[in-house]
PDB file of N, CA, C and O in Angstrom:
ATOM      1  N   UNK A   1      -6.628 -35.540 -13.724  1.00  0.00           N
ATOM      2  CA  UNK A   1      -6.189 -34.149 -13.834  1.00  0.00           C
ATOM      3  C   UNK A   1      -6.940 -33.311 -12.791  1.00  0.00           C
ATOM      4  O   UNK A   1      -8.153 -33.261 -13.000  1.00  0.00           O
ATOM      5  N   UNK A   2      -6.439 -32.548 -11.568  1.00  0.00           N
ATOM      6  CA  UNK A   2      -7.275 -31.775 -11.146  1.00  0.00           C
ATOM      7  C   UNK A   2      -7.479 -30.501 -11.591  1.00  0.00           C
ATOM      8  O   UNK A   2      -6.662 -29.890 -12.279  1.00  0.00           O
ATOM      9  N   UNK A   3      -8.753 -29.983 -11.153  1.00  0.00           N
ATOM     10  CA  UNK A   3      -9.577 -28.843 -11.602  1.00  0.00           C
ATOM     11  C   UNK A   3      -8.624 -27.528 -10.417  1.00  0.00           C
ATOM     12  O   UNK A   3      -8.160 -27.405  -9.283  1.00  0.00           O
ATOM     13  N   UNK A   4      -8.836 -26.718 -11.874  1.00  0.00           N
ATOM     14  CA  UNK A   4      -8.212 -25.398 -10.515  1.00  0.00           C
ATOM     15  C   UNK A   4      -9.261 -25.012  -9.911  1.00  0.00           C
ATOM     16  O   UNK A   4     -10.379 -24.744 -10.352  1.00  0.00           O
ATOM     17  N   UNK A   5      -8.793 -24.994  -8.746  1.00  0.00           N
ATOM     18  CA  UNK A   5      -9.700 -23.743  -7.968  1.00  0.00           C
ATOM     19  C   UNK A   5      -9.326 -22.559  -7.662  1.00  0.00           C
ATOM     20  O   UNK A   5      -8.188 -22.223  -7.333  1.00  0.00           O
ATOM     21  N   UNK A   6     -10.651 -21.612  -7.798  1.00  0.00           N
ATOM     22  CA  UNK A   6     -10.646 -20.336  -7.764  1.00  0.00           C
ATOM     23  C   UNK A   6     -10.877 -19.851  -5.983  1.00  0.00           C
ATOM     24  O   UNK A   6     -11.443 -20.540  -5.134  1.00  0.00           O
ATOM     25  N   UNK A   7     -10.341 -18.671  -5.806  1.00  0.00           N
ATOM     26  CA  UNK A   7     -10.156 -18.476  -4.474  1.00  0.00           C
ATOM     27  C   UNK A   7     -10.846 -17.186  -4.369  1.00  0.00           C
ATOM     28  O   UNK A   7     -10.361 -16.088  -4.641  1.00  0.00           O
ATOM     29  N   UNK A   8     -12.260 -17.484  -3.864  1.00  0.00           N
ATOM     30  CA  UNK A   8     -13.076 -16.204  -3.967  1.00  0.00           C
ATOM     31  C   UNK A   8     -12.470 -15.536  -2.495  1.00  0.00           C
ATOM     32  O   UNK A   8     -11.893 -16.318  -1.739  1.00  0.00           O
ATOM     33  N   UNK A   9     -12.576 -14.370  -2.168  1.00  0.00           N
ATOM     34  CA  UNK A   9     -12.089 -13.396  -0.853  1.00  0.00           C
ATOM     35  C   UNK A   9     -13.455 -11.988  -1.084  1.00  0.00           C
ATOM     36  O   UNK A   9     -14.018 -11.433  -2.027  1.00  0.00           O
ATOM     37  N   UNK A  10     -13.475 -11.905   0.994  1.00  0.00           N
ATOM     38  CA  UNK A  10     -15.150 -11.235   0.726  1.00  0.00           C
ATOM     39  C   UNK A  10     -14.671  -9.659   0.288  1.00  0.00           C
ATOM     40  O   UNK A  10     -13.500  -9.297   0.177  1.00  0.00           O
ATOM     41  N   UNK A  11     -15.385  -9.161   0.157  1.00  0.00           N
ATOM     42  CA  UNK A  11     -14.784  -7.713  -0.261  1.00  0.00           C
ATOM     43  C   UNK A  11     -14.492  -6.888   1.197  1.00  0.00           C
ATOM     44  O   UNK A  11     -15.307  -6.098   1.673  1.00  0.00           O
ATOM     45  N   UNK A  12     -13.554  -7.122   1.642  1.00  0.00           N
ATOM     46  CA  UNK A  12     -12.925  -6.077   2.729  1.00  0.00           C
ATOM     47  C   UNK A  12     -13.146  -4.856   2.866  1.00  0.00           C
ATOM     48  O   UNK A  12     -13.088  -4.372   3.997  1.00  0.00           O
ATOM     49  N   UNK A  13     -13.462  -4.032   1.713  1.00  0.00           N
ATOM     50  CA  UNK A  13     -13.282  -2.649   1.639  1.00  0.00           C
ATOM     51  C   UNK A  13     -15.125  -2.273   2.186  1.00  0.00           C
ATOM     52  O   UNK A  13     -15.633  -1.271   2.689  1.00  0.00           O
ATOM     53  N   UNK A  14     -15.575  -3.348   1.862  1.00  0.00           N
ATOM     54  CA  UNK A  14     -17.520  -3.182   2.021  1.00  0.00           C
ATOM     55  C   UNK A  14     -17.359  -4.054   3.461  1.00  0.00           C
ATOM     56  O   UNK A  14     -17.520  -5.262   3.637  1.00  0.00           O
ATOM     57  N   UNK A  15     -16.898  -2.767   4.641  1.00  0.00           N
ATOM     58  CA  UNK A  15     -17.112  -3.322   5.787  1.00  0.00           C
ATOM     59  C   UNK A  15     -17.657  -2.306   6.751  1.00  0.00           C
ATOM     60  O   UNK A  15     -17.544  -1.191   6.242  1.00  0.00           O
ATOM     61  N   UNK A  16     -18.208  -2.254   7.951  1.00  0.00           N
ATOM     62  CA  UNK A  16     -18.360  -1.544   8.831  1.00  0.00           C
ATOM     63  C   UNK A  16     -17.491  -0.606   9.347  1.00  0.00           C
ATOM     64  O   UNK A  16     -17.858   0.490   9.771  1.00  0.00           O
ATOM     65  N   UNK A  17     -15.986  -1.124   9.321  1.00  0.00           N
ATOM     66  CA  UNK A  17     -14.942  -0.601   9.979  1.00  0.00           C
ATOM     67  C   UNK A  17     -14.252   0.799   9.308  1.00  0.00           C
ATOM     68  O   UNK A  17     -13.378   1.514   9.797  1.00  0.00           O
ATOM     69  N   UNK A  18     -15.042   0.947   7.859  1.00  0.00           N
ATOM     70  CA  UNK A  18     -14.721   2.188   6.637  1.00  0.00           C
ATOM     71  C   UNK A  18     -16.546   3.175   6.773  1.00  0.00           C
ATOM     72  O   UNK A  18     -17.719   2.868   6.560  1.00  0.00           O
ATOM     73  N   UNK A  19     -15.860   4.316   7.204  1.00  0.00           N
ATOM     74  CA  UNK A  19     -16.710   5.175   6.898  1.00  0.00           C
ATOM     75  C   UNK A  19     -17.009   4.512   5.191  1.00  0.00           C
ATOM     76  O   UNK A  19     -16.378   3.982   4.276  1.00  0.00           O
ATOM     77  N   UNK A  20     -19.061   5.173   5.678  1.00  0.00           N
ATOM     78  CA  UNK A  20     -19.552   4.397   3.693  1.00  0.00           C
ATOM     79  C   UNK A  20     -19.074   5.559   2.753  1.00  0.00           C
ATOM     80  O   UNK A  20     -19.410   5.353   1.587  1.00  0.00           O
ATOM     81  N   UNK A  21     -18.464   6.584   2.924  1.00  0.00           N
ATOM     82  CA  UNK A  21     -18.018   7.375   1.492  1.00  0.00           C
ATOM     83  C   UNK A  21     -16.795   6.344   1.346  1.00  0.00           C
ATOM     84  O   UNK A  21     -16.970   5.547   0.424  1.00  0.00           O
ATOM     85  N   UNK A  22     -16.048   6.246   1.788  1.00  0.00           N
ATOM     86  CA  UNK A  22     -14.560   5.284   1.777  1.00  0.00           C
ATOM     87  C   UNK A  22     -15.374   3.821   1.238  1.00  0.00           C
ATOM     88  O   UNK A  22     -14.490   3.176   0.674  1.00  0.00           O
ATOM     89  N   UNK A  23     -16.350   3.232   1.190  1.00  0.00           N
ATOM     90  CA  UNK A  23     -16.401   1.836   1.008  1.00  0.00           C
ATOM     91  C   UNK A  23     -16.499   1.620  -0.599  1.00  0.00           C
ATOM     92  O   UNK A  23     -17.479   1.241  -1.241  1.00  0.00           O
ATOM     93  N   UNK A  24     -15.267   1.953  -1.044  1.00  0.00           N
ATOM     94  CA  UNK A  24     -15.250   1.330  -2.893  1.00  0.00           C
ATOM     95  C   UNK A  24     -14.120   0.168  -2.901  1.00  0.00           C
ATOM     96  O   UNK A  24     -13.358  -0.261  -2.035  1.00  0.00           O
ATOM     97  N   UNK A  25     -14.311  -0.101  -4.048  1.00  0.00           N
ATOM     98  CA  UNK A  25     -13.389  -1.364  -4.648  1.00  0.00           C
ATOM     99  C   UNK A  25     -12.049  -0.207  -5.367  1.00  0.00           C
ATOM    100  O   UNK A  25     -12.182   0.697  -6.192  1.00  0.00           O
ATOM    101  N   UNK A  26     -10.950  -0.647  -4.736  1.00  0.00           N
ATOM    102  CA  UNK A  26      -9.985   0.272  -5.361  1.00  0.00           C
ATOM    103  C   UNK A  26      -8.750  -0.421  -5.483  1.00  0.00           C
ATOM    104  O   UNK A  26      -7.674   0.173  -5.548  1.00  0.00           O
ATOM    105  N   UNK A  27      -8.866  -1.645  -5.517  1.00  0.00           N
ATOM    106  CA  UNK A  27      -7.930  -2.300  -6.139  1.00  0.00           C
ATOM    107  C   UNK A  27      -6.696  -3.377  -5.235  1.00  0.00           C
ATOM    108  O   UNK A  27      -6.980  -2.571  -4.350  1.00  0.00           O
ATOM    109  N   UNK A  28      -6.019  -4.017  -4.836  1.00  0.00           N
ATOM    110  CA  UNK A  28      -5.382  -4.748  -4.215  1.00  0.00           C
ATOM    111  C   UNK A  28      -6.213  -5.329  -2.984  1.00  0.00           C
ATOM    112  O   UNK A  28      -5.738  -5.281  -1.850  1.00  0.00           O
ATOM    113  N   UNK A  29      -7.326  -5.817  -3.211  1.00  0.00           N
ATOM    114  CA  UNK A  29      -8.230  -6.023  -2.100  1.00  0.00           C
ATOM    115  C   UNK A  29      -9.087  -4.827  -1.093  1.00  0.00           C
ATOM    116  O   UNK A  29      -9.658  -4.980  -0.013  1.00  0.00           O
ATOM    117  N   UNK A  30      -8.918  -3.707  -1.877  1.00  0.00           N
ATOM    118  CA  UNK A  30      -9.546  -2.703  -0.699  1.00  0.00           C
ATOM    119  C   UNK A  30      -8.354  -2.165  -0.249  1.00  0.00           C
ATOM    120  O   UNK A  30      -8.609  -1.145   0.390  1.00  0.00           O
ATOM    121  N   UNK A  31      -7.226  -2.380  -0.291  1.00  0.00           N
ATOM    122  CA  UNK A  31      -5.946  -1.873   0.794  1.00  0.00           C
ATOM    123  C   UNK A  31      -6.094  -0.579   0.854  1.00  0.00           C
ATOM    124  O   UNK A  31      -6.113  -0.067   1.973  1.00  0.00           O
ATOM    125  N   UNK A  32      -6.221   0.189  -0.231  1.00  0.00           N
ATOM    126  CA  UNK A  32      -5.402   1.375  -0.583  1.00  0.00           C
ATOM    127  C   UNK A  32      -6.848   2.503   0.480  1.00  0.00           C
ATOM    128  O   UNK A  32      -6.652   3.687   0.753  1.00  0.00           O
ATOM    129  N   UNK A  33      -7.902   1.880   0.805  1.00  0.00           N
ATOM    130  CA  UNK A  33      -8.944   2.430   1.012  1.00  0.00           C
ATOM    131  C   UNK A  33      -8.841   2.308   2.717  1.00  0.00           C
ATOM    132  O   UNK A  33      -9.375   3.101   3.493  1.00  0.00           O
ATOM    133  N   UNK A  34      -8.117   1.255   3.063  1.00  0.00           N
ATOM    134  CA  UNK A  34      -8.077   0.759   4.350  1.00  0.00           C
ATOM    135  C   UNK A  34      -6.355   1.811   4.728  1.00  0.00           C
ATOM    136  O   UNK A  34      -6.138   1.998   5.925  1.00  0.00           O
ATOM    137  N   UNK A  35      -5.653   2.200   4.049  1.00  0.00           N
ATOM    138  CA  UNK A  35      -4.246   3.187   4.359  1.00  0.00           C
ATOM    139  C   UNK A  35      -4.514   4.591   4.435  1.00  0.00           C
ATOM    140  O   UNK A  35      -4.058   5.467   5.169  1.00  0.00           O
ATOM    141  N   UNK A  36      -5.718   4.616   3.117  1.00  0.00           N
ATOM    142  CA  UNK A  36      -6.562   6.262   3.618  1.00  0.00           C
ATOM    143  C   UNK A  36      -7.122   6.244   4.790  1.00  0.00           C
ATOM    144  O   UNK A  36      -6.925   7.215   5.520  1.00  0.00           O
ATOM    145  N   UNK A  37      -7.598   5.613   5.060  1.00  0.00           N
ATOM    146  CA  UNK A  37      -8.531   5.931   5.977  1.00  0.00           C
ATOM    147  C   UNK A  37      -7.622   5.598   7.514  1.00  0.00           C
ATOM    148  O   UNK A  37      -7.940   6.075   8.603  1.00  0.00           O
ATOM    149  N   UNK A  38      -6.848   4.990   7.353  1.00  0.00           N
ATOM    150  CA  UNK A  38      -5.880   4.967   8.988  1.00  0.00           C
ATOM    151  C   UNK A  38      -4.779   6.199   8.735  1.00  0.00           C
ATOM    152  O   UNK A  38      -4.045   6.449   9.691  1.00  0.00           O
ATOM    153  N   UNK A  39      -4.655   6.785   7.828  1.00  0.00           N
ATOM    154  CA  UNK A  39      -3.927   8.218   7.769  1.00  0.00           C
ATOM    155  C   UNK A  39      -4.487   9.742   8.161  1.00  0.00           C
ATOM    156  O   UNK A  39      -4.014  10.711   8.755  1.00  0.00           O
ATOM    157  N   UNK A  40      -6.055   9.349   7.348  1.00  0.00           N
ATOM    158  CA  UNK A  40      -6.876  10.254   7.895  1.00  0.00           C
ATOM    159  C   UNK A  40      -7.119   9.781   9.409  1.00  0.00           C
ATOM    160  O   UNK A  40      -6.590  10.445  10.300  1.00  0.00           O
ATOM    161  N   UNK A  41      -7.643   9.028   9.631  1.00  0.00           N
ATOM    162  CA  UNK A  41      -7.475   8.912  11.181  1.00  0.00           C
ATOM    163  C   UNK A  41      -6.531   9.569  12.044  1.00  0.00           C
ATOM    164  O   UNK A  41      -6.650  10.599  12.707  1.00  0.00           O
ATOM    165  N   UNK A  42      -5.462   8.686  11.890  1.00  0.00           N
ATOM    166  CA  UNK A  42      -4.128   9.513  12.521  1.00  0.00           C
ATOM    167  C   UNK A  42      -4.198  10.863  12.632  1.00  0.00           C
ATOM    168  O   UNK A  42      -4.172  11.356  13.760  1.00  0.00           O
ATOM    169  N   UNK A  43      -4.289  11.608  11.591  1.00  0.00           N
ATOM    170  CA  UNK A  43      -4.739  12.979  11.517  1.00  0.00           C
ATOM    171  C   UNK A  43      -5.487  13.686  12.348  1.00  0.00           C
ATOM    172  O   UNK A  43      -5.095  14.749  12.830  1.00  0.00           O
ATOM    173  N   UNK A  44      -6.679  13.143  12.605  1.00  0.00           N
ATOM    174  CA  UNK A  44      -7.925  13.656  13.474  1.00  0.00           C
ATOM    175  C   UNK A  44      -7.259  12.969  14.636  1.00  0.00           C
ATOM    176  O   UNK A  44      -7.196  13.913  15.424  1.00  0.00           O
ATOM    177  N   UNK A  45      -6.778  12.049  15.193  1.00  0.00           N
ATOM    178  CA  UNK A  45      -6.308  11.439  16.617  1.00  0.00           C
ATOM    179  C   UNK A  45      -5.349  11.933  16.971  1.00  0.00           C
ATOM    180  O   UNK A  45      -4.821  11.671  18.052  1.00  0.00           O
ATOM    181  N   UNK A  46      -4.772  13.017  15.875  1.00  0.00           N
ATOM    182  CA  UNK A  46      -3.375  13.423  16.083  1.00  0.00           C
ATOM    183  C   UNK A  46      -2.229  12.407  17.040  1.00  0.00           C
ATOM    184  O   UNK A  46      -1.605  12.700  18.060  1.00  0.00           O
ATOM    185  N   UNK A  47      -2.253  11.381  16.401  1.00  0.00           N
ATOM    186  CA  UNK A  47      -0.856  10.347  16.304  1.00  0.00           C
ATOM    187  C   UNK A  47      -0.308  10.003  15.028  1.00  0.00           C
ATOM    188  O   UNK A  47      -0.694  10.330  13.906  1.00  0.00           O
ATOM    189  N   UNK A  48       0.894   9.112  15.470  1.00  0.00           N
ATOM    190  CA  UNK A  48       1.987   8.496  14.094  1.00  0.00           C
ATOM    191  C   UNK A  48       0.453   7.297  13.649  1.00  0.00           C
ATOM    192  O   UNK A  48      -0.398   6.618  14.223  1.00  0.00           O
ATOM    193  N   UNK A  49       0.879   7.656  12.319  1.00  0.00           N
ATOM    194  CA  UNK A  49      -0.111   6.447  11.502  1.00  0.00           C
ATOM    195  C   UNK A  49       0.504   5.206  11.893  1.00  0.00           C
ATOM    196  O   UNK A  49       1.490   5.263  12.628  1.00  0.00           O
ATOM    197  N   UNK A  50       0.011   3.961  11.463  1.00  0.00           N
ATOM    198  CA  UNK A  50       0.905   2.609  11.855  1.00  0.00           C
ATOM    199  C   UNK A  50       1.336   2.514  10.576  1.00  0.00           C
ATOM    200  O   UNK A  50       2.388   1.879  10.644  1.00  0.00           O
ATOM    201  N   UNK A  51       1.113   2.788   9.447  1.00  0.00           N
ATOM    202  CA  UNK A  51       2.440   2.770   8.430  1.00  0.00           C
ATOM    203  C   UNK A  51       3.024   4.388   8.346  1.00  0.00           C
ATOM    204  O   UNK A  51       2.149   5.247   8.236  1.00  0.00           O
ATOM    205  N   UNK A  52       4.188   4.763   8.383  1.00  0.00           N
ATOM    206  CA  UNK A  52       4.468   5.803   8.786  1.00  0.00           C
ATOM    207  C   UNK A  52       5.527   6.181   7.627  1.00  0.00           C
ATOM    208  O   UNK A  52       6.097   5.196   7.158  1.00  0.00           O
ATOM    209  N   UNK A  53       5.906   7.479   7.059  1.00  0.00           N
ATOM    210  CA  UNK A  53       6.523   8.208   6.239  1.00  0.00           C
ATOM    211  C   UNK A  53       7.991   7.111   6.349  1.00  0.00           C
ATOM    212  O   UNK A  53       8.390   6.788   5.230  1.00  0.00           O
ATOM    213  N   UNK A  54       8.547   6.712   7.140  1.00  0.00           N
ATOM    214  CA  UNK A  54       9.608   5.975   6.627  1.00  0.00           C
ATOM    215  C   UNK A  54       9.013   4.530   5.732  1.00  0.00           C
ATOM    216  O   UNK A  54       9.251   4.335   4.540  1.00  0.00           O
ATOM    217  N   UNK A  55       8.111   3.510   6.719  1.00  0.00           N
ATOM    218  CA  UNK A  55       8.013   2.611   5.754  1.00  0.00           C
ATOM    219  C   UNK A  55       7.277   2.512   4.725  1.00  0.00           C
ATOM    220  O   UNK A  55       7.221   1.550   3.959  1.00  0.00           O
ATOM    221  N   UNK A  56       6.419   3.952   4.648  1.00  0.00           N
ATOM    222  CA  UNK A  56       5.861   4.361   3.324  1.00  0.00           C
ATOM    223  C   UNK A  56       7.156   3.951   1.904  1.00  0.00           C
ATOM    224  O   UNK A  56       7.056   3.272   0.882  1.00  0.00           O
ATOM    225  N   UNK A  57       8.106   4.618   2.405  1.00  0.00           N
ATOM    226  CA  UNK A  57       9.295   5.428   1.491  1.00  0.00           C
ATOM    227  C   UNK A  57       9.522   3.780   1.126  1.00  0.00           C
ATOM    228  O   UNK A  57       8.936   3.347   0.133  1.00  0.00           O
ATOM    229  N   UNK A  58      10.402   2.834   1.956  1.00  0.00           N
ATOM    230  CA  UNK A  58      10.859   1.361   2.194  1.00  0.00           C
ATOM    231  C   UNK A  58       9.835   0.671   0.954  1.00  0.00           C
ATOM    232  O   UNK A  58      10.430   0.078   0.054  1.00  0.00           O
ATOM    233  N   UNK A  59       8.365   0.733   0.892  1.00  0.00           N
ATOM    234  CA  UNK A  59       7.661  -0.102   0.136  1.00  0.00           C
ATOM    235  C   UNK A  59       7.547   1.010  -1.085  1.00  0.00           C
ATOM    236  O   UNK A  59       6.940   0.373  -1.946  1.00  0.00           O
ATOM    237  N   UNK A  60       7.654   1.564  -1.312  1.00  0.00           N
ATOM    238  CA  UNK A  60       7.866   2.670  -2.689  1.00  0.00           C
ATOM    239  C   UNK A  60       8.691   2.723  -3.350  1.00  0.00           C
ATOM    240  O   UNK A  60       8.635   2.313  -4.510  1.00  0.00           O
ATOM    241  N   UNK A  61       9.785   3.280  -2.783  1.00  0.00           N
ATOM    242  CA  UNK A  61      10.570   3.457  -3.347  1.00  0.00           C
ATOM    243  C   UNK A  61      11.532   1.959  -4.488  1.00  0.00           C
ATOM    244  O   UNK A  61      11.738   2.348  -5.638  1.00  0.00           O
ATOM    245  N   UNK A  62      11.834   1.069  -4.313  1.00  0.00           N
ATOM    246  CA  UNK A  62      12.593   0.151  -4.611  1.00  0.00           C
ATOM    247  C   UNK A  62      11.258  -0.113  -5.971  1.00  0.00           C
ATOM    248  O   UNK A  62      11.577  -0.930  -6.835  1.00  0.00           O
ATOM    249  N   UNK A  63      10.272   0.360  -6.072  1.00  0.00           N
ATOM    250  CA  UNK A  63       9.449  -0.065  -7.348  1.00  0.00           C
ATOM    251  C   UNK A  63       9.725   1.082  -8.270  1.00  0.00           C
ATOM    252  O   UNK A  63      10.022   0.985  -9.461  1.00  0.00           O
ATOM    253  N   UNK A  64       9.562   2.404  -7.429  1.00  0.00           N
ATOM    254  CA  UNK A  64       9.730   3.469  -8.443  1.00  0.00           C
ATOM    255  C   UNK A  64      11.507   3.126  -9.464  1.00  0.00           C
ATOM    256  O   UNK A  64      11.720   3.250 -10.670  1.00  0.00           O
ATOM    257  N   UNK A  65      12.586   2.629  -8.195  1.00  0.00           N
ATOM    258  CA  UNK A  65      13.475   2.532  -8.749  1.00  0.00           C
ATOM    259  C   UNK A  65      13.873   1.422  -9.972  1.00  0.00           C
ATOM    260  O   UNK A  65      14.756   1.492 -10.827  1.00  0.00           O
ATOM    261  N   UNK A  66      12.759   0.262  -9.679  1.00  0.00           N
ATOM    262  CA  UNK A  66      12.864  -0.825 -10.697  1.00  0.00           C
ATOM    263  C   UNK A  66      12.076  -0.633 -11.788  1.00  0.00           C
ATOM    264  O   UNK A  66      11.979  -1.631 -12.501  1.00  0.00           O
ATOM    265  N   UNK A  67      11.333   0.577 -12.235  1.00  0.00           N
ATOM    266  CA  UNK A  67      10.680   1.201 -13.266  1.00  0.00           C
ATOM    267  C   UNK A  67      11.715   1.849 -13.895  1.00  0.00           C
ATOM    268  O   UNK A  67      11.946   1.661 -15.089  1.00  0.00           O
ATOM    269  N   UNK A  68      12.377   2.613 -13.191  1.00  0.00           N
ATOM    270  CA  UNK A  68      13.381   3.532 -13.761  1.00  0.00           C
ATOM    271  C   UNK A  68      14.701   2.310 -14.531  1.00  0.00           C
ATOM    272  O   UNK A  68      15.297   2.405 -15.604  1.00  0.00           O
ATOM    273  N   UNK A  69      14.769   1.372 -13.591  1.00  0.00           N
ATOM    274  CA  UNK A  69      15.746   0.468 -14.205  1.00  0.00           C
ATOM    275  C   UNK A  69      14.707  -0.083 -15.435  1.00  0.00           C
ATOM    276  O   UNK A  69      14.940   0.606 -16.429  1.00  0.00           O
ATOM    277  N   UNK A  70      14.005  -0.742 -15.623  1.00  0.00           N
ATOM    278  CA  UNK A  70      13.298  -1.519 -16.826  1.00  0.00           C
ATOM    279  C   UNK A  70      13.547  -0.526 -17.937  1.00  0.00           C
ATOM    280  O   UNK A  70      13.945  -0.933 -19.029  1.00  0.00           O
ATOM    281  N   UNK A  71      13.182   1.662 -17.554  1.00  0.00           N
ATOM    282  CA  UNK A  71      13.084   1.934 -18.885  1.00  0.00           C
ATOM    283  C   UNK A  71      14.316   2.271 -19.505  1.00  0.00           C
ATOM    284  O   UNK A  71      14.390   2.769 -20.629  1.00  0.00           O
ATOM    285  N   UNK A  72      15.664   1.896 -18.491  1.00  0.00           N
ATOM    286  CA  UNK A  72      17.026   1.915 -18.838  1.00  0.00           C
ATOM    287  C   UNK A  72      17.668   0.514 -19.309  1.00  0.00           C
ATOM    288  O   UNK A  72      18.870   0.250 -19.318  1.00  0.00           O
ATOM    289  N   UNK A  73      16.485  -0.423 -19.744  1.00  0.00           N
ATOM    290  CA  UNK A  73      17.374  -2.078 -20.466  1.00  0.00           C
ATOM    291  C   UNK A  73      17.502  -2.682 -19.357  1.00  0.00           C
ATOM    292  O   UNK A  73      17.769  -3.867 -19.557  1.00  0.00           O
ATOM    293  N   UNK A  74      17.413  -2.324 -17.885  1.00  0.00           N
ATOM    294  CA  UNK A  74      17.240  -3.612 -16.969  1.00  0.00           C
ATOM    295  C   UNK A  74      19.360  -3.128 -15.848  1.00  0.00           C
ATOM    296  O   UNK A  74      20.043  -3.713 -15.007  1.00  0.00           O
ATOM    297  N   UNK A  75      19.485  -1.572 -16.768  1.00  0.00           N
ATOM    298  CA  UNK A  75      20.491  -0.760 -15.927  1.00  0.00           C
ATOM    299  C   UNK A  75      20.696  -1.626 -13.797  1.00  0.00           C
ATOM    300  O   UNK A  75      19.989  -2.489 -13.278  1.00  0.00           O
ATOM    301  N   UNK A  76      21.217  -1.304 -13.539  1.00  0.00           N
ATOM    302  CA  UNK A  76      21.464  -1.806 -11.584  1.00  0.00           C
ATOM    303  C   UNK A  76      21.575  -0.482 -11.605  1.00  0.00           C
ATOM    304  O   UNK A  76      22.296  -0.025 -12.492  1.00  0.00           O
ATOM    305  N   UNK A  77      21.005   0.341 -10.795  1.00  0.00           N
ATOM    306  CA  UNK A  77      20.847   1.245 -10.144  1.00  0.00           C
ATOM    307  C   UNK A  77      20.477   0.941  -8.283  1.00  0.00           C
ATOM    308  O   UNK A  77      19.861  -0.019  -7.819  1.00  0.00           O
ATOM    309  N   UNK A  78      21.130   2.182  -7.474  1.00  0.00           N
ATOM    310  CA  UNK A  78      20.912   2.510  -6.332  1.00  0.00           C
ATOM    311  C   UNK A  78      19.641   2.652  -5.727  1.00  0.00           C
ATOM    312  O   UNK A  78      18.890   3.600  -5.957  1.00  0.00           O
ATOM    313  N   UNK A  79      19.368   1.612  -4.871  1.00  0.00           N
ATOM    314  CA  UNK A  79      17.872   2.450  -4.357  1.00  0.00           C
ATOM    315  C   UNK A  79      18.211   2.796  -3.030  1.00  0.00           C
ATOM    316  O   UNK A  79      18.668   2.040  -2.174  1.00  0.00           O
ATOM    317  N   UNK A  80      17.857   4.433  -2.888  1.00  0.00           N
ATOM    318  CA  UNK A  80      18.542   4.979  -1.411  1.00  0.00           C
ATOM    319  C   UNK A  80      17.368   4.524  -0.026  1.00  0.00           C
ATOM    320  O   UNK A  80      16.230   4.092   0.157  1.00  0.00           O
ATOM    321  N   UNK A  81      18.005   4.763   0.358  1.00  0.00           N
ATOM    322  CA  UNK A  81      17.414   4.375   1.785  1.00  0.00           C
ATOM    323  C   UNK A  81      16.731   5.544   2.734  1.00  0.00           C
ATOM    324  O   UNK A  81      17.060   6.729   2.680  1.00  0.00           O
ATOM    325  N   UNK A  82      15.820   5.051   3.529  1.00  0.00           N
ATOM    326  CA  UNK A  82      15.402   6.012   3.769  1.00  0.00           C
ATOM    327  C   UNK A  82      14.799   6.191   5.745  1.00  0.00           C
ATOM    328  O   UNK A  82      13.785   6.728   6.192  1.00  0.00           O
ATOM    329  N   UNK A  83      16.038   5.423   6.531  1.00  0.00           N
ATOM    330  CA  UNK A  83      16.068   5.605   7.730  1.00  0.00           C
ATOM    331  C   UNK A  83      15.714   6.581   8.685  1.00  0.00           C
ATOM    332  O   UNK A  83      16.034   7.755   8.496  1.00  0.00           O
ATOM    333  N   UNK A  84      14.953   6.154   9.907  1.00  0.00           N
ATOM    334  CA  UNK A  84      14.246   6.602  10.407  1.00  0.00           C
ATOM    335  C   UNK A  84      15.676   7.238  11.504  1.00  0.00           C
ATOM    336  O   UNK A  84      16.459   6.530  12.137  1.00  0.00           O
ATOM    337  N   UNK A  85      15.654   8.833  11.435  1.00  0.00           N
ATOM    338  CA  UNK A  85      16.603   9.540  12.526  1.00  0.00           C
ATOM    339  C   UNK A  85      16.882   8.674  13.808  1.00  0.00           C
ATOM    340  O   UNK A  85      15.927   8.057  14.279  1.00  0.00           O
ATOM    341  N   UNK A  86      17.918   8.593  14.315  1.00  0.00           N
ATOM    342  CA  UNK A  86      18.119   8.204  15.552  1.00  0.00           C
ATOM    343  C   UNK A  86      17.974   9.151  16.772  1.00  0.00           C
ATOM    344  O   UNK A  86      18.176   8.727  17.910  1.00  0.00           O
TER     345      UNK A  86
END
């Protein structure tokens, strides 16, 4: 029978590359600490962030909408789209 193994990963968020007020454990590996902090960036560099208000919307939205379906019995609902102007 083999033994499971556990898959330790170093803490990302406790790195050099995060100002130390930003260096907490906040959940999905550090991500959410590593998206603040390249937004605030963007901000002060005054450029487009590299995840940007459309594919923000793209990874959001389709969860908010499958919440809304679960508390409707598992309903098919529309998830709109949210394309970047041409």
């Amino acid at each position: 029978m083999d033994e499971a193994k556990t898959l330790e990963l170093p803490d990302y968020w406790d790195a050099a590359m995060l100002p130390e007020p930003m260096r907490v454990a906040s959940g999905h590996g550090g991500s959410h600490t590593f998206l603040s902090a390249e937004f605030i960036n963007a901000l002060v560099e005054d450029r487009e962030p590299v995840i940007d208000v459309y594919e923000s919307l793209a990874m959001t939205v389709p969860g908010i909408v499958g919440h809304q379906s679960a508390l409707k019995d598992g309903e098919q609902m529309r998830v709109p789209r949210f394309d970047r102007p041409s």
